[in-house]
C-alpha positions in Angstrom: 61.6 80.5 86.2 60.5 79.1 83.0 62.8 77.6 80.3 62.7 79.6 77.1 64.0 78.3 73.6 66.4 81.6 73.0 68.4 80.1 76.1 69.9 77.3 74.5 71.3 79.3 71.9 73.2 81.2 74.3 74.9 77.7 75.8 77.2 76.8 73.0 78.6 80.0 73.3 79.0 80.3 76.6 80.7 76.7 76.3 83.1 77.9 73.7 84.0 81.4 76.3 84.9 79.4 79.0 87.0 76.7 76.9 88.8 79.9 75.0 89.6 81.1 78.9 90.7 77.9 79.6 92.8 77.4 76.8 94.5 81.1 77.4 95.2 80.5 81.2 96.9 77.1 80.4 98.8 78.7 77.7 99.8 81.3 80.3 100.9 78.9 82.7 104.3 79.3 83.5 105.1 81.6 81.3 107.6 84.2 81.9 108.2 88.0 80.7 111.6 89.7 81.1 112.0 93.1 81.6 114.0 95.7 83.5 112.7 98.6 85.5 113.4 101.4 83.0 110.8 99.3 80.5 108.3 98.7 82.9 108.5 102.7 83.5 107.3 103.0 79.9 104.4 100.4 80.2 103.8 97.0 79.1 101.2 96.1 76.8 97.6 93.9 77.9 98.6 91.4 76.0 101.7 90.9 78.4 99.6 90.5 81.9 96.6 88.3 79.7 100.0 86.4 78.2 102.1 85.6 80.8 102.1 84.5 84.5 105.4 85.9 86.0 106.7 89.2 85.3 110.6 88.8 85.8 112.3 91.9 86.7 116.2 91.9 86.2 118.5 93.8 88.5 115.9 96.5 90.0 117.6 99.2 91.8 116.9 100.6 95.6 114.8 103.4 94.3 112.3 101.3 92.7 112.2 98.5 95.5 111.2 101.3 97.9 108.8 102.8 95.5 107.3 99.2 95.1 107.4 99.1 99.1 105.4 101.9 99.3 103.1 101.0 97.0 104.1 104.5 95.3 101.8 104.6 92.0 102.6 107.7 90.8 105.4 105.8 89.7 105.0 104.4 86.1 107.3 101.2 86.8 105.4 100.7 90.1 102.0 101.2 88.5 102.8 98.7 85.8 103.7 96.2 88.6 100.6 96.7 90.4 98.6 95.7 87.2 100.7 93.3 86.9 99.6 92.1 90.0 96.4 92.3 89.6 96.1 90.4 87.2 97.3 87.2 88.7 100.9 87.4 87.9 103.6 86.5 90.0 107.2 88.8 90.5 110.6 87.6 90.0 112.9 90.4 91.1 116.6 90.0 90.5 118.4 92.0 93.3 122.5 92.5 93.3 123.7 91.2 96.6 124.8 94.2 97.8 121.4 96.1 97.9 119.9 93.1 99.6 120.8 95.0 103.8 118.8 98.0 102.5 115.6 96.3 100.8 112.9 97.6 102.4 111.4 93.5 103.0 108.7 94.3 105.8 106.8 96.5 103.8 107.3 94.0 100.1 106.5 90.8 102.1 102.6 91.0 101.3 103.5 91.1 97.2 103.7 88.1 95.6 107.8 88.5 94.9 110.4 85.7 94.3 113.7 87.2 94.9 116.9 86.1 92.9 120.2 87.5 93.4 122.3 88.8 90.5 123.6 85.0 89.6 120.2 84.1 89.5 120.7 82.2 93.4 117.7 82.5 95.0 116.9 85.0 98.0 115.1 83.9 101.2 112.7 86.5 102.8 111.2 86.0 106.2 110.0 88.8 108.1 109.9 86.6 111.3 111.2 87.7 114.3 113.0 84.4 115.8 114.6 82.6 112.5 114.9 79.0 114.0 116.0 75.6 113.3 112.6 75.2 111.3 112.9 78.1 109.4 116.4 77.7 108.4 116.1 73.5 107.5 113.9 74.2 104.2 115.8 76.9 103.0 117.2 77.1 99.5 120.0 79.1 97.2 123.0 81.4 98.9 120.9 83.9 101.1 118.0 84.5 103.5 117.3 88.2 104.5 115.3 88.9 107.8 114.6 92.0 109.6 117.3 93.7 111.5 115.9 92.8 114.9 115.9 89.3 114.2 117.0 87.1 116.8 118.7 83.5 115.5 118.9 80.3 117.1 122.3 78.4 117.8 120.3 75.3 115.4 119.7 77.8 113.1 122.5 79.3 113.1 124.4 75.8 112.7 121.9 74.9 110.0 122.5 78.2 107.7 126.6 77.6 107.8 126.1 73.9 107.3 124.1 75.2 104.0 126.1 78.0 103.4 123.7 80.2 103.3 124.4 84.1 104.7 122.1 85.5 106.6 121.6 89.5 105.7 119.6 91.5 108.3 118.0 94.3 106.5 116.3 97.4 106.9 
């Protein structure tokens, strides 16, 4: 290939492109939108998924988690999510405690979701089938939901009272 004067003038602005990006996605960086499921229903804007990293979802409800779980996009809330998703951003989903046995977790584990209870404590996930001593030593906040078949280690066990930290087998 041979070098041709018009090329240069393209390279400053391809320079000032990738500094712009740059500057946007550190901007972005930790930056969090709030919203609720009946919002995110009604769509959010570009600007939102191009201005923010985490989409924080406050007390979503059964129906939507297992719309979300199914990855159900006839659904406008879900179909926001899933452009949410896509482009980059992480989920916060706040969760009241006593949803947290029928959340569908097996099918939500490949989503990139942080789970918070309704005091803003946060939820462990783990669809593993043997919670052990491992498992339950790094754990964090007031509760760690597993699937129903589960089994639990007398360590781990130990561990997760020591921490106070209720295990909830779900659905």
């Amino acid at each position: 290939m041979s070098y041709s004067p018009d090329q240069s003038k393209n390279a400053p602005d391809i320079s000032m492109i990738v500094e712009a990006v740059i500057k946007m996605l550190e901007k972005r960086e930790g930056a969090v939108y709030k919203t609720n499921v009946t919002t995110l229903g009604e769509g959010l804007s570009p600007s939102i998924f191009t201005g923010y990293s985490v989409l924080s979802i406050t007390l979503a409800d059964l129906s939507f988690l297992c719309k979300l779980a199914s990855s159900d996009d006839s659904n406008p809330a879900v179909k926001t999510v899933m452009d949410a998703v896509s482009y980059g951003m992480t989920l916060q989903i706040s969760i009241h405690e006593n949803l947290l046995a029928r959340i569908p977790i097996t099918s939500l584990s490949g989503l990139p979701i942080a789970y918070f209870d309704q005091l803003g404590q946060e939820i462990n996930v783990t669809t593993s089938k043997v919670i052990d001593y491992s498992l339950a030593v790094v754990l964090k906040g007031r509760w760690l939901v597993a699937p129903s078949r589960s089994l639990i280690t007398a360590l781990a066990t130990e561990m997760l009272n020591q921490r106070q930290i209720k295990l909830i087998k779900a659905e």
